[in-house]
N, CA, C and O atoms as a GROMACS GRO file, in nm:
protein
  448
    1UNK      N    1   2.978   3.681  -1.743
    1UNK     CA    2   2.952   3.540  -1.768
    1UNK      C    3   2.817   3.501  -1.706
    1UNK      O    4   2.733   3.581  -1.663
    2UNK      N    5   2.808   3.348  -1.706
    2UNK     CA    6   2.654   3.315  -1.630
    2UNK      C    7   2.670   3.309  -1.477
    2UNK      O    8   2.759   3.274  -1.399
    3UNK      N    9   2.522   3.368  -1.467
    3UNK     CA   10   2.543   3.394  -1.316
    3UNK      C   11   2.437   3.256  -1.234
    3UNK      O   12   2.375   3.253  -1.128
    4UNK      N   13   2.454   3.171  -1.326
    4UNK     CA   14   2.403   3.018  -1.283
    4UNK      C   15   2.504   2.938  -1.218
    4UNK      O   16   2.612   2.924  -1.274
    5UNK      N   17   2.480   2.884  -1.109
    5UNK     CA   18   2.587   2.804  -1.011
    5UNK      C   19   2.554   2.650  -1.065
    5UNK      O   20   2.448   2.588  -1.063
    6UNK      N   21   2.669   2.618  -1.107
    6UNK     CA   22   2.669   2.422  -1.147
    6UNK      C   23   2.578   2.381  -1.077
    6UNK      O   24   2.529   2.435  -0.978
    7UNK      N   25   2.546   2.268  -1.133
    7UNK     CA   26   2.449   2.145  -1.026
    7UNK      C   27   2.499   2.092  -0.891
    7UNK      O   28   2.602   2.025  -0.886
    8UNK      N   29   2.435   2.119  -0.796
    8UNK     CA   30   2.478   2.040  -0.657
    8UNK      C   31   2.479   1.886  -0.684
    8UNK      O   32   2.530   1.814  -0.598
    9UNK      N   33   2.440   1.845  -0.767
    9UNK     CA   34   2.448   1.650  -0.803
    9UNK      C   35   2.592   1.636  -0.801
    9UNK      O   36   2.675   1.601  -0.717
   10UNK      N   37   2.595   1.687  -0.957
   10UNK     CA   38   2.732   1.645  -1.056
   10UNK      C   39   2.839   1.763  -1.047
   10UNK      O   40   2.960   1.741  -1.057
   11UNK      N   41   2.784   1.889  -1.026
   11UNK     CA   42   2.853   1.995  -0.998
   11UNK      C   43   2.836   2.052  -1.205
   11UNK      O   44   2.849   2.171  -1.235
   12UNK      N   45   2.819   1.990  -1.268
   12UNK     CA   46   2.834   2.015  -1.380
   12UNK      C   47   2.812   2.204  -1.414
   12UNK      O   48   2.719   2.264  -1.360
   13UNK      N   49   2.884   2.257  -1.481
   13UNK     CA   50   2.855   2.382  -1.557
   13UNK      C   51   2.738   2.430  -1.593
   13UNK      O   52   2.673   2.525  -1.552
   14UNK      N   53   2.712   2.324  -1.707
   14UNK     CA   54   2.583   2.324  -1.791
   14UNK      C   55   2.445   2.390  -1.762
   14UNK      O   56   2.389   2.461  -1.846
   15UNK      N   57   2.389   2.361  -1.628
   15UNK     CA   58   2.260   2.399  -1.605
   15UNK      C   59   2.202   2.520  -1.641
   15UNK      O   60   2.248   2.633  -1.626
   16UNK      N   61   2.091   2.486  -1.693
   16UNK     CA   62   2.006   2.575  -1.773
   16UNK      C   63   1.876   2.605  -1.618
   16UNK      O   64   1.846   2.539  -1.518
   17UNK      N   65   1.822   2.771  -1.690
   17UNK     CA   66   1.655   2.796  -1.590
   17UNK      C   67   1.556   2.708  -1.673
   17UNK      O   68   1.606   2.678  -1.782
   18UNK      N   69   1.455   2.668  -1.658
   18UNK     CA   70   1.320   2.652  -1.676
   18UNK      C   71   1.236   2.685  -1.594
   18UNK      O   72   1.199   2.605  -1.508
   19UNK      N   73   1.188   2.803  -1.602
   19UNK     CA   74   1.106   2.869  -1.502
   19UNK      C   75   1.206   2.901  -1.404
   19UNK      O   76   1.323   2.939  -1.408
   20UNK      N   77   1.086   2.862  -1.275
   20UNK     CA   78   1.160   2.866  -1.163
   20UNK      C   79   1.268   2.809  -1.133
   20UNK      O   80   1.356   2.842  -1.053
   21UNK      N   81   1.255   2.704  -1.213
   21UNK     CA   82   1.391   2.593  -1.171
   21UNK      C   83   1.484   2.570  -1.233
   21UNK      O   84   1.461   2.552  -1.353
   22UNK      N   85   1.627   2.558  -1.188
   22UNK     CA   86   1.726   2.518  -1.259
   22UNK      C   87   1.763   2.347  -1.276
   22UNK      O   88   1.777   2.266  -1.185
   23UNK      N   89   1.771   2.326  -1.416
   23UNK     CA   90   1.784   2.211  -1.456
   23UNK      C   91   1.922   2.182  -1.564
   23UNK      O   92   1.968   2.232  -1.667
   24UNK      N   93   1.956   2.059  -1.461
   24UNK     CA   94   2.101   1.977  -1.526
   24UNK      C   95   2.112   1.914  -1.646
   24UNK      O   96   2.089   1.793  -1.640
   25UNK      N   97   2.142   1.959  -1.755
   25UNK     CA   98   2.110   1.883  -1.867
   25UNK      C   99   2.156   1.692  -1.858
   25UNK      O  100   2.102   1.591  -1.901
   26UNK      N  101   2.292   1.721  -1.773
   26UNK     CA  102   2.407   1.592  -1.765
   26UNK      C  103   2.305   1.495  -1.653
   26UNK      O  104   2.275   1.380  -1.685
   27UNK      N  105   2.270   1.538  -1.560
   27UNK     CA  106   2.194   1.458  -1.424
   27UNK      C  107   2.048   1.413  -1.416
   27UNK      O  108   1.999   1.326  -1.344
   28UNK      N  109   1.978   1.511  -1.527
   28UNK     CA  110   1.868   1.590  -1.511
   28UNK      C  111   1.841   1.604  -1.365
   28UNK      O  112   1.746   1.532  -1.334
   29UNK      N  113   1.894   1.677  -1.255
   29UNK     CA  114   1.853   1.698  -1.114
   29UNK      C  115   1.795   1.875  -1.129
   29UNK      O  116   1.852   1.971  -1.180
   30UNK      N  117   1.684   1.865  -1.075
   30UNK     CA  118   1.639   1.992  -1.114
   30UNK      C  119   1.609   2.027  -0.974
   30UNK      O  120   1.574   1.932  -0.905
   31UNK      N  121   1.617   2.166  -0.906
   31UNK     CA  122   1.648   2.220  -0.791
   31UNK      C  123   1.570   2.388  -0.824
   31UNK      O  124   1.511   2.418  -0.928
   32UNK      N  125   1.592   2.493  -0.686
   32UNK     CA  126   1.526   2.550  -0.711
   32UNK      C  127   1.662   2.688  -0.674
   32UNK      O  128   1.733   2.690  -0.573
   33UNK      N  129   1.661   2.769  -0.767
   33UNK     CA  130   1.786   2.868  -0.716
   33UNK      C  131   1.787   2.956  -0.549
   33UNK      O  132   1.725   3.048  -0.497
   34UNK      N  133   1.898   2.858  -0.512
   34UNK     CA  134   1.897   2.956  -0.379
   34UNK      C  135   1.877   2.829  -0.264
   34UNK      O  136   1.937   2.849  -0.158
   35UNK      N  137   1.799   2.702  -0.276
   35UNK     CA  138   1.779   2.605  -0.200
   35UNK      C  139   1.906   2.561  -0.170
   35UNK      O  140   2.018   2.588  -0.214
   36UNK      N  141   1.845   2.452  -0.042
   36UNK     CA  142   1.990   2.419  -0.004
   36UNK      C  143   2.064   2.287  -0.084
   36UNK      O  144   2.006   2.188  -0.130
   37UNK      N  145   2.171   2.309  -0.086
   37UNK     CA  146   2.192   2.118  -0.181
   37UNK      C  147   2.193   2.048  -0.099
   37UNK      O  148   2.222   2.056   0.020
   38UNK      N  149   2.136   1.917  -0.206
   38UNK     CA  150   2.043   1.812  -0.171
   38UNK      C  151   1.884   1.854  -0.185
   38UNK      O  152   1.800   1.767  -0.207
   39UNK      N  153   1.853   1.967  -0.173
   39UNK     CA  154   1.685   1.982  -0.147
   39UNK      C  155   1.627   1.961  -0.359
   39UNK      O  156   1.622   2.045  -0.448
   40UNK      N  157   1.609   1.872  -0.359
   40UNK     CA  158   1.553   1.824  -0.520
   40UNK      C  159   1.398   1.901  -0.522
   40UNK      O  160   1.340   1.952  -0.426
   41UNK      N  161   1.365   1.894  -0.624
   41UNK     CA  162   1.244   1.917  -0.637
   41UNK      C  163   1.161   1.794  -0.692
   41UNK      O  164   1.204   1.739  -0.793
   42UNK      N  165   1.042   1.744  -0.632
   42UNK     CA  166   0.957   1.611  -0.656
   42UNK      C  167   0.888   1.611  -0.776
   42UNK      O  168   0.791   1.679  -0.810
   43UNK      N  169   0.944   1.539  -0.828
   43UNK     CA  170   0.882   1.583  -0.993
   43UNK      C  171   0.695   1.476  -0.966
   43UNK      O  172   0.647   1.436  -1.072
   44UNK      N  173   0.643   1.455  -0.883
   44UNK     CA  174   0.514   1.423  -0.860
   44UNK      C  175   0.445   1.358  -0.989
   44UNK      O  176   0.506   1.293  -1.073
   45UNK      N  177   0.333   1.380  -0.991
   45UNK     CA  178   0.263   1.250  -1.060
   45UNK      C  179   0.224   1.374  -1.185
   45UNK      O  180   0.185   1.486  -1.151
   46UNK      N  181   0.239   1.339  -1.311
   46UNK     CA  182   0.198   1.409  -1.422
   46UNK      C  183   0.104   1.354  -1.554
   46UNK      O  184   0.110   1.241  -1.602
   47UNK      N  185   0.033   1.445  -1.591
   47UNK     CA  186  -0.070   1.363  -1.693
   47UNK      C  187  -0.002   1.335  -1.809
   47UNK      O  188   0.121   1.334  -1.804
   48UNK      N  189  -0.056   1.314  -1.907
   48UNK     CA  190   0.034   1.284  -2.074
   48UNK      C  191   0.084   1.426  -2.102
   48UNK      O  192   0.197   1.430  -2.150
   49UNK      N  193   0.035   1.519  -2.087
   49UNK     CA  194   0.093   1.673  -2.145
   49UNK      C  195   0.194   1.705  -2.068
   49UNK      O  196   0.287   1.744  -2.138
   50UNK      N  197   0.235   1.709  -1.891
   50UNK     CA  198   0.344   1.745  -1.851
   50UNK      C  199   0.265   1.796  -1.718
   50UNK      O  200   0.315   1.805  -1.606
   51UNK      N  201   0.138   1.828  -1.751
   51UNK     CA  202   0.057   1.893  -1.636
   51UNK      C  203   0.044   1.818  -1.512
   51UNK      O  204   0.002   1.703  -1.510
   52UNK      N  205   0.093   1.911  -1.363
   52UNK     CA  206   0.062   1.820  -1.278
   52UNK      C  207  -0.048   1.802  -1.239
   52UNK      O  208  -0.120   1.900  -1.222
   53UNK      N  209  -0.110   1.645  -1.205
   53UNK     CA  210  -0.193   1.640  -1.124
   53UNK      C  211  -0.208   1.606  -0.969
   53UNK      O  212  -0.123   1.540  -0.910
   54UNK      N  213  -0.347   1.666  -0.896
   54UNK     CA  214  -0.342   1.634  -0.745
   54UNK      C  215  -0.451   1.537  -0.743
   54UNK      O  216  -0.504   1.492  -0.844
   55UNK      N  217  -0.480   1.508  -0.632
   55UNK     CA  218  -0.602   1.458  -0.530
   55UNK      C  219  -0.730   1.519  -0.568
   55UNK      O  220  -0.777   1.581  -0.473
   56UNK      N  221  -0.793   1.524  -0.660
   56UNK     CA  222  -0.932   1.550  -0.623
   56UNK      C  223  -0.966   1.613  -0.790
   56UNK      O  224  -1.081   1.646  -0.820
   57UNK      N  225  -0.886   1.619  -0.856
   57UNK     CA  226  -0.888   1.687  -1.049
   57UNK      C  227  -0.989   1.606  -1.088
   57UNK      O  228  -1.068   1.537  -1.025
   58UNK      N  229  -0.977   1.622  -1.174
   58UNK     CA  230  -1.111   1.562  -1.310
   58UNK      C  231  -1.039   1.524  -1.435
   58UNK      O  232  -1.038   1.626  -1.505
   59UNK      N  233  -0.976   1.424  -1.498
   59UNK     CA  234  -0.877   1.364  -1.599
   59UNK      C  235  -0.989   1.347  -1.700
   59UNK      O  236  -1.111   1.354  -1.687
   60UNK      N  237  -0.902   1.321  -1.816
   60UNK     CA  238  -0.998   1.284  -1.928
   60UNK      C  239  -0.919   1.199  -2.020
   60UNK      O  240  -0.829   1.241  -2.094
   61UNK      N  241  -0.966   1.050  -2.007
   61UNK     CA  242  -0.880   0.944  -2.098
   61UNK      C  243  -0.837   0.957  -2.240
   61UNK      O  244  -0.930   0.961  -2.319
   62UNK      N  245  -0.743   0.962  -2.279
   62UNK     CA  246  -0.680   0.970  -2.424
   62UNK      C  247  -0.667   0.872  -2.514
   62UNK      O  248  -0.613   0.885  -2.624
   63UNK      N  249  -0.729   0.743  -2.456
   63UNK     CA  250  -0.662   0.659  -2.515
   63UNK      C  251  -0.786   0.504  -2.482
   63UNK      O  252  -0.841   0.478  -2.375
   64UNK      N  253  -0.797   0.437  -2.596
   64UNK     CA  254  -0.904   0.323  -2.514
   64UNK      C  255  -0.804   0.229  -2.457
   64UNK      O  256  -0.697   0.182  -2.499
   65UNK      N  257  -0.900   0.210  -2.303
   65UNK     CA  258  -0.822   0.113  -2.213
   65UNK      C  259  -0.885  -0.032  -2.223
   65UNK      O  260  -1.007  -0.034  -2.234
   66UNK      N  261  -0.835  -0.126  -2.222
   66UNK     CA  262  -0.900  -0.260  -2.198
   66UNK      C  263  -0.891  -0.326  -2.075
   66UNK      O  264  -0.783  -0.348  -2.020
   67UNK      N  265  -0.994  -0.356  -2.030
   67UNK     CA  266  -0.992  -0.394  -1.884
   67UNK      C  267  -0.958  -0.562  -1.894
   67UNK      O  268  -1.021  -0.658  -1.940
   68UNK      N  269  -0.803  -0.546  -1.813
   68UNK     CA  270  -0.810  -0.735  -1.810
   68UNK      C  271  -0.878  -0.834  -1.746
   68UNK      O  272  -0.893  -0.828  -1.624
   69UNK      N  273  -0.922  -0.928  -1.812
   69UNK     CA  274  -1.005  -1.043  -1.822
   69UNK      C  275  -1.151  -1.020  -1.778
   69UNK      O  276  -1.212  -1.094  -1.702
   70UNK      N  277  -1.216  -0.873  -1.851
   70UNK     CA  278  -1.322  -0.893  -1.915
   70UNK      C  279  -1.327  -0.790  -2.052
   70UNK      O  280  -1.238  -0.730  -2.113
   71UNK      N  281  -1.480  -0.798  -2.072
   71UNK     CA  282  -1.471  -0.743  -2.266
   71UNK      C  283  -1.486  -0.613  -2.262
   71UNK      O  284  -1.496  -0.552  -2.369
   72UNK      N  285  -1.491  -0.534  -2.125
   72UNK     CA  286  -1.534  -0.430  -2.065
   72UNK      C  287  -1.392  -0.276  -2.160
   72UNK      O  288  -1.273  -0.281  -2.130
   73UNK      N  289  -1.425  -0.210  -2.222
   73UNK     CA  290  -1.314  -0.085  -2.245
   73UNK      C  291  -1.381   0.083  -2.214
   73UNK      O  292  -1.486   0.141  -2.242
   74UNK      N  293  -1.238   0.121  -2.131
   74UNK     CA  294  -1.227   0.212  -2.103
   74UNK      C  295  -1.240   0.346  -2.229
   74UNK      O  296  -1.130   0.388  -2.268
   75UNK      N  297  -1.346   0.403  -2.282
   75UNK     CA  298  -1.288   0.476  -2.427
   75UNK      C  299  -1.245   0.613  -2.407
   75UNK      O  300  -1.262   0.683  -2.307
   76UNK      N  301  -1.172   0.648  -2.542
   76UNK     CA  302  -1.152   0.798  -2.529
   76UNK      C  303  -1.247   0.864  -2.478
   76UNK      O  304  -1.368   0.841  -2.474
   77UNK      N  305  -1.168   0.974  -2.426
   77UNK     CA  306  -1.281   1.074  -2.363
   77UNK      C  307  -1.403   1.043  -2.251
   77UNK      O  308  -1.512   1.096  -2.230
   78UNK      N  309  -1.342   0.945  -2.198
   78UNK     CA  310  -1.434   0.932  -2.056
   78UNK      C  311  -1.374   1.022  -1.955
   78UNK      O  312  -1.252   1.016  -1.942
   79UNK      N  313  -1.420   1.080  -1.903
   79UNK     CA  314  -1.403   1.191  -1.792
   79UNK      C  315  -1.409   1.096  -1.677
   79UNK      O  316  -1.484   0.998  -1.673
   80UNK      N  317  -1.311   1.137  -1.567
   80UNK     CA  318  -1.320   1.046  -1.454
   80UNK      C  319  -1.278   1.178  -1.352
   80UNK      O  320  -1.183   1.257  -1.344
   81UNK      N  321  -1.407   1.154  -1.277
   81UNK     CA  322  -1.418   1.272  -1.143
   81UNK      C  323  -1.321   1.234  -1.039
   81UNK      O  324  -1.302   1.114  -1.015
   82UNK      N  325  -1.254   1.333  -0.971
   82UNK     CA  326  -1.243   1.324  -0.836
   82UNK      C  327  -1.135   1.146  -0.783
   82UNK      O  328  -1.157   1.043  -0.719
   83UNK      N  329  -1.019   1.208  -0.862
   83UNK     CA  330  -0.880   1.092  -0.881
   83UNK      C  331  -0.842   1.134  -0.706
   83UNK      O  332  -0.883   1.213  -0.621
   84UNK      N  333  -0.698   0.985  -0.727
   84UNK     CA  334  -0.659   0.980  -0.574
   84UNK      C  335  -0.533   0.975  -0.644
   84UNK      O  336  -0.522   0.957  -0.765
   85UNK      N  337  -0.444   0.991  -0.567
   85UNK     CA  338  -0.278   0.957  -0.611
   85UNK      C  339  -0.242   0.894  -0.540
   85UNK      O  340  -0.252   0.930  -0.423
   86UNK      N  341  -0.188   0.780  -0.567
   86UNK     CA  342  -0.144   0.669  -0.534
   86UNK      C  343   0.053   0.624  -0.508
   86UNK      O  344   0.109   0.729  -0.539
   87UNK      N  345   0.129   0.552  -0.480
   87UNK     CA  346   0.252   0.528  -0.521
   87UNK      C  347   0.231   0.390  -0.585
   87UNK      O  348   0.156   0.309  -0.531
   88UNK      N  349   0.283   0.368  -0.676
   88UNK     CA  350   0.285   0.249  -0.756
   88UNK      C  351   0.283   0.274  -0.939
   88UNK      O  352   0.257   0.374  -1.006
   89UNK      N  353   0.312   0.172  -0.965
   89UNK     CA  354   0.288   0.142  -1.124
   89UNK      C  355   0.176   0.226  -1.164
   89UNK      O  356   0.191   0.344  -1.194
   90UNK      N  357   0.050   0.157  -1.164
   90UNK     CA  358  -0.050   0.264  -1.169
   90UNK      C  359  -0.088   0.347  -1.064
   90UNK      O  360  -0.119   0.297  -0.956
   91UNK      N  361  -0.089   0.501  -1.085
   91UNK     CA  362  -0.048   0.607  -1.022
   91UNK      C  363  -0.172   0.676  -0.975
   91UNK      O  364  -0.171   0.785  -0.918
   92UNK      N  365  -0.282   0.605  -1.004
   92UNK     CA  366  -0.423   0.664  -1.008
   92UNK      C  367  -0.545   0.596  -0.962
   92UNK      O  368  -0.598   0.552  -1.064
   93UNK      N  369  -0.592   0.575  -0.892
   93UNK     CA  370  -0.737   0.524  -0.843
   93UNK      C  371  -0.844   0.610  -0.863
   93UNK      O  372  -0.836   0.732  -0.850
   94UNK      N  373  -0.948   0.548  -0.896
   94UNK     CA  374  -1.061   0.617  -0.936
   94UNK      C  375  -1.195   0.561  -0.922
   94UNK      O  376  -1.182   0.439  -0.930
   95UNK      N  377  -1.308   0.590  -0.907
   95UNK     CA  378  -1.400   0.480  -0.993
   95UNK      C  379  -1.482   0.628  -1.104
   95UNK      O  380  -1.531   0.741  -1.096
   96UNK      N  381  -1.442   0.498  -1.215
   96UNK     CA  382  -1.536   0.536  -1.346
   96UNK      C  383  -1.740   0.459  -1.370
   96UNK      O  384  -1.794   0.349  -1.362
   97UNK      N  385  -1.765   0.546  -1.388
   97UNK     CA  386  -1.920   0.582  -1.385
   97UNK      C  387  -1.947   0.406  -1.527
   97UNK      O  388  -1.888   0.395  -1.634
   98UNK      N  389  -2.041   0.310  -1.473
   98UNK     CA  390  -2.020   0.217  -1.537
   98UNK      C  391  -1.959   0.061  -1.554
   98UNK      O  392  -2.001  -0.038  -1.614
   99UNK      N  393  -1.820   0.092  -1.460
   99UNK     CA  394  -1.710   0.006  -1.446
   99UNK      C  395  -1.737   0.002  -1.338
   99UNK      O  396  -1.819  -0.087  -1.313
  100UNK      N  397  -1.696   0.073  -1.236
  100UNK     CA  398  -1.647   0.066  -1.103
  100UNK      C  399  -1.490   0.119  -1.082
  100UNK      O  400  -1.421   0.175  -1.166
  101UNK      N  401  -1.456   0.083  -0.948
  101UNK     CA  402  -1.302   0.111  -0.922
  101UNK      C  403  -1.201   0.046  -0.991
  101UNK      O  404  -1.191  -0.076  -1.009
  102UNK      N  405  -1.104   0.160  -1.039
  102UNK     CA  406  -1.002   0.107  -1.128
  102UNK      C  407  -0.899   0.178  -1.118
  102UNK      O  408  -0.921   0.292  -1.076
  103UNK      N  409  -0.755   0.144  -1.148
  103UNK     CA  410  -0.668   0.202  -1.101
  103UNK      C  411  -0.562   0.242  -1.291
  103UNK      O  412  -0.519   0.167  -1.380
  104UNK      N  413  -0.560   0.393  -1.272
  104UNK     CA  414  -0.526   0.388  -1.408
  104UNK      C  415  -0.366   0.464  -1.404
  104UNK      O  416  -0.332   0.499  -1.291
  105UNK      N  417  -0.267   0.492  -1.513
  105UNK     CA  418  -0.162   0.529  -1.537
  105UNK      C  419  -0.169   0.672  -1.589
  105UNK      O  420  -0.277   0.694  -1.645
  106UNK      N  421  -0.106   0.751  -1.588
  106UNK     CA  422  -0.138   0.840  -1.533
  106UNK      C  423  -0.052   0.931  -1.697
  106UNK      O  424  -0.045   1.052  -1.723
  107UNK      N  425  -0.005   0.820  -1.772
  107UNK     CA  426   0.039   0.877  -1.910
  107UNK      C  427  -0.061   0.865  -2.017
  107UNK      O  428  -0.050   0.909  -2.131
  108UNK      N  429  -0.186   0.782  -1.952
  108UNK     CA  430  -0.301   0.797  -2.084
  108UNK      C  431  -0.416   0.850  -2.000
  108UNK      O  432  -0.523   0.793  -1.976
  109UNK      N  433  -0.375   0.970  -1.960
  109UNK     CA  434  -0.502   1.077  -1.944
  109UNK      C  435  -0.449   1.212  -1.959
  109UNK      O  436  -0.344   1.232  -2.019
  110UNK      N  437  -0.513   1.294  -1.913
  110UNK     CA  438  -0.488   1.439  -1.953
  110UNK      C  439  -0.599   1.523  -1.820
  110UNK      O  440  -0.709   1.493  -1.773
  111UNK      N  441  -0.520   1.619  -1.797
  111UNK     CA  442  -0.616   1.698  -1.700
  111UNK      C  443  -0.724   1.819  -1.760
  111UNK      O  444  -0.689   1.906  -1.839
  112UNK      N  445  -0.848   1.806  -1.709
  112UNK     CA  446  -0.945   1.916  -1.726
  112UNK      C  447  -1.111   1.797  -1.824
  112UNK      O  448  -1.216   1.853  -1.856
   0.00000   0.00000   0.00000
């Protein structure tokens, strides 16, 4: 039979590998085989593709942004050097070449 141990969340059967990690279809609590329960894995800050990003990458906007309350837009394909990660709504601080400091979301960019 499977030699996968239920989820420490829900205890559920189900859990599937992805990669390294085993993931709960029922909880989605994804863990790492062999850790202790309770030890989760931080699903951290990710671009639009799934890719993680850190402190210091180079993103590239997907999408035109409009800056509120002026006529000022962010367009596709502006490259923005050397991001910060943040906790909050918008997940990203930056300054873009033009604008200045701006704080962007972290599902309309892409890394590289």
């Amino acid at each position: 039979m499977s030699t996968i141990p239920p989820c420490p969340s829900c205890e559920s059967p189900y859990a599937y590998e992805s990669g390294t990690l085993l993931i709960c279809p029922e909880c989605a609590n994804e863990w790492v085989p062999g850790s202790p329960a309770g030890a989760e894995v931080s699903p951290g800050v990710r671009d639009a593709n799934g890719n993680p990003l850190a402190d210091g990458d180079t993103v590239t906007v997907i999408k035109d942004l409009k800056i509120k309350g002026t006529s000022l837009v962010v367009k596709v394909g502006t490259k923005v050097k050397n991001i910060r990660l943040v906790d909050g709504d918008h997940d990203i601080d930056c300054r873009i070449d033009g604008i200045g400091a701006m704080k962007l979301k972290s599902e309309f960019v892409r890394k590289g």
